[in-house]
C-alpha positions as CSV (number, residue, x, y, z in Angstrom):
1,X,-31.2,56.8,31.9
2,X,-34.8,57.6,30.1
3,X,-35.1,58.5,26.9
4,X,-35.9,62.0,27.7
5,X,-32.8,62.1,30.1
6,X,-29.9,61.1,27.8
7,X,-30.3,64.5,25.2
8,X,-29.4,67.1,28.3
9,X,-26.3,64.5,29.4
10,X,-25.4,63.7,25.7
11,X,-25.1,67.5,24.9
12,X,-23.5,68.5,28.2
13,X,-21.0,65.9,27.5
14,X,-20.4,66.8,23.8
15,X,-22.3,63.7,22.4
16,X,-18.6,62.2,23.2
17,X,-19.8,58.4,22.9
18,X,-16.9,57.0,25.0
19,X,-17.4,59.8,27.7
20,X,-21.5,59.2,27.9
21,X,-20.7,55.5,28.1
22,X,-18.3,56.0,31.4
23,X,-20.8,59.1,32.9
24,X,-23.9,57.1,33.0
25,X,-22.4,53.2,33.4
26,X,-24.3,52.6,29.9
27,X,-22.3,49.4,28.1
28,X,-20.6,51.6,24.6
29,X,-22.9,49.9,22.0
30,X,-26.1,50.8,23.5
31,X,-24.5,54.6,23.4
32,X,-23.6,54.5,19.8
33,X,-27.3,52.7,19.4
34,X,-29.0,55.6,21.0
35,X,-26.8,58.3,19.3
36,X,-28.1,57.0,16.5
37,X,-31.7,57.5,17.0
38,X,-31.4,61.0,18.7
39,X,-34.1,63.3,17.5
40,X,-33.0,66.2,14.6
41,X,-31.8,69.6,15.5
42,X,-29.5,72.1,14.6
43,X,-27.4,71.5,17.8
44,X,-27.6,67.9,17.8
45,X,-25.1,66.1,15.6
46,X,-26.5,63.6,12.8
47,X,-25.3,59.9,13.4
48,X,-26.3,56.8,11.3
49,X,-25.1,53.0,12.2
50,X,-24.1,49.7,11.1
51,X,-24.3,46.2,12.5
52,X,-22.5,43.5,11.2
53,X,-22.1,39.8,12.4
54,X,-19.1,38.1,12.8
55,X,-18.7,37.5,9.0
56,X,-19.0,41.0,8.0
57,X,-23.1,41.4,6.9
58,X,-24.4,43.8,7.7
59,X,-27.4,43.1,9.9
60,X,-28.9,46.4,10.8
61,X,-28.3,49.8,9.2
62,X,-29.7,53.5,9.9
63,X,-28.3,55.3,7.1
64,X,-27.3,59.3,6.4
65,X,-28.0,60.5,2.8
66,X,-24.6,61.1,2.6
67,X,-23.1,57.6,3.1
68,X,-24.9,54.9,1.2
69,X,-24.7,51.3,3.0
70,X,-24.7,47.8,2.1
71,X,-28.3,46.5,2.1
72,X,-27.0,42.7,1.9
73,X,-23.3,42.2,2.0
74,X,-20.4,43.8,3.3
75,X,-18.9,46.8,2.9
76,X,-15.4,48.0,2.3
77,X,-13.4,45.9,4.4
78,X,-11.0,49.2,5.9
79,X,-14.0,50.4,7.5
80,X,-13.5,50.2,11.2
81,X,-16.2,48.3,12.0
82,X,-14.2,44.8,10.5
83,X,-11.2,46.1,12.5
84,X,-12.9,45.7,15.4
85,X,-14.0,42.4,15.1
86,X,-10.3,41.6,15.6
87,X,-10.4,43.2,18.7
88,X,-13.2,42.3,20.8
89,X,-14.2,45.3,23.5
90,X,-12.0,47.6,22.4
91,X,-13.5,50.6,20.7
92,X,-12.0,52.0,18.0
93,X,-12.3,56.1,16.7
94,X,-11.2,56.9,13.2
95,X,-12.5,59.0,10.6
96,X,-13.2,57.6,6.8
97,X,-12.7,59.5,3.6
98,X,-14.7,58.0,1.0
99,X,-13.5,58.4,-2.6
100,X,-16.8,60.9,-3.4
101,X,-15.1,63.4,-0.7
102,X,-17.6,62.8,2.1
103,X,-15.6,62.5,5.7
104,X,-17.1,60.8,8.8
105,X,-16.2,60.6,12.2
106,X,-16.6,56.9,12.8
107,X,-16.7,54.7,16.7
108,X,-16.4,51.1,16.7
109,X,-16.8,47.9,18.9
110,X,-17.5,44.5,18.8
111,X,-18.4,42.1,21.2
112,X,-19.1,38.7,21.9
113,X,-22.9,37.5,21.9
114,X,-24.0,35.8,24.5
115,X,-24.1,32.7,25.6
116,X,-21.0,31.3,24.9
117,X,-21.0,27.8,24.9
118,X,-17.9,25.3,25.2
119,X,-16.2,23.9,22.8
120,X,-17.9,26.2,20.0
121,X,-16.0,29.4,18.7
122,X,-17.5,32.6,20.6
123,X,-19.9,34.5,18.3
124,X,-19.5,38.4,17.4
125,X,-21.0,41.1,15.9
126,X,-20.2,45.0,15.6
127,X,-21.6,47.7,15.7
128,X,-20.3,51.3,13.8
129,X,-22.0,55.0,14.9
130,X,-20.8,57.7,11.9
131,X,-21.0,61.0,11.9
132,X,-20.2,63.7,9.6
133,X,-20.7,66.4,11.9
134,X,-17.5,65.8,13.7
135,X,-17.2,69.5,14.4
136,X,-19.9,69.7,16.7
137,X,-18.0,66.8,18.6
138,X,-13.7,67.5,18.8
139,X,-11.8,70.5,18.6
140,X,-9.7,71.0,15.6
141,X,-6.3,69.2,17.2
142,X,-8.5,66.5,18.6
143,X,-9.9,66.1,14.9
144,X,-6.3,66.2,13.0
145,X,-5.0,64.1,15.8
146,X,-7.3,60.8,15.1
147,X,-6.7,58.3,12.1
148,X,-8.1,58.4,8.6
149,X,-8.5,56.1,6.5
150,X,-9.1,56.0,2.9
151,X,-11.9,53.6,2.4
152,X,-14.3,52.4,-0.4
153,X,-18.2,51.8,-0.3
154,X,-17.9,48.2,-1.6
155,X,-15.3,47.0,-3.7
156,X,-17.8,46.7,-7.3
157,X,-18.2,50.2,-7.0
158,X,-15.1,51.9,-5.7
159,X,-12.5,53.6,-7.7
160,X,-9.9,53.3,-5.4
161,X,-8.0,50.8,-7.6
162,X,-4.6,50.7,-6.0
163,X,-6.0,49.0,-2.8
164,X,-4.5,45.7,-1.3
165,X,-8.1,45.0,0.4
166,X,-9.9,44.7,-2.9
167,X,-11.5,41.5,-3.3
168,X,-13.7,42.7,-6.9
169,X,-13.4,44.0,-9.9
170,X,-14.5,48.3,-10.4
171,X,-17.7,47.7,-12.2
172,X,-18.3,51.3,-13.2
173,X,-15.4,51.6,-15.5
C-alpha cells in the first residue's frame, strides 16, 4: 500500500492497528511504524513510538509532548512494550496511566530479528505505538473493557513508591 493509499484505509478502518495489519497483509510493526508518522489533522489520531532491543533500550523513539521518553535507557519496566518481549508475535493492547494523569492507548509486539543463527539465542526487539486519542479509536465498552496499568516514566523519577518493579531510588523527593 503507498503512502498516499494507507490514510483513506487507515481511517475507513478506524486507524484499528490490528485490523489494518489483517486488511492489507501489512506485518503489525510496520502498521504501528506508519501510524506513527501519519500526517496531523483533526480527524486523524496522534501516535508516537518506541523501539527497544532485546535488553530494554530504547533504540528509536517519536515522541508526543505529552509522554516524555527515555533518550538512553529504559523505561518503566510495566510498560507493555517489556511484556512483549516475553511473548514473541503476540501483540499486546493496554492502556497506561502515568502518575502525572496522562492516559494512552498503547499496541505492542516483539519479534525476532532476523537471521537467526544456530546455537546463538534468537535476537529481539519491540516496538510500542501510543496514543492518547483513544477515543477517536474504541467505543466506550471497548475502551473500559481493555487493561490498564499503572506505570511510571522511569523508576528515578516516578512517585509511584509502592511498586514491586522498582529497581531505583525517587530522586525528586
Amino acid at each position: 500500500v503507498y503512502k498516499r493509499q494507507f490514510l483513506p484505509i487507515a481511517k475507513k478502518l478506524q486507524f484499528d492497528p490490528i485490523i489494518l495489519s489483517q486488511e492489507l497483509n501489512i506485518p503489525l510493526a510496520l502498521i504501528l511504524k506508519r501510524l506513527a508518522h501519519m500526517p496531523r489533522g483533526d480527524d486523524i489520531p496522534r501516535f508516537g513510538i518506541m523501539e527497544c532491543d532485546g535488553s530494554g533500550a530504547v533504540i528509536f523513539r517519536k515522541k508526543l509532548p505529552t509522554l516524555s521518553l527515555p533518550r538512553f535507557s529504559s523505561a518503566c519496566p510495566l510498560w507493555p512494550i517489556y511484556r512483549s518481549l516475553t511473548q514473541p508475535y503476540l501483540p499486546i493492547k493496554a492502556f497506561i496511566n502515568t502518575p502525572t494523569g496522562e492516559r494512552f492507548l498503547t499496541y505492542s509486539l516483539a519479534q525476532y530479528e532476523e537471521p537467526n543463527i544456530i546455537g546463538l539465542p534468537a535476537r529481539a526487539s519491540a516496538v510500542m505505538a501510543f496514543t492518547p486519542d483513544y477515543g477517536m479509536l474504541s467505543t466506550k465498552p471497548q475502551i473500559a473493557s481493555q487493561p490498564n496499568l499503572a506505570v511510571g516514566l522511569q523508576c528515578p523519577v516516578c512517585p509511584r513508591d509502592n511498586c514491586t518493579a522498582r529497581r531505583s531510588k525517587y530522586l525528586l523527593q
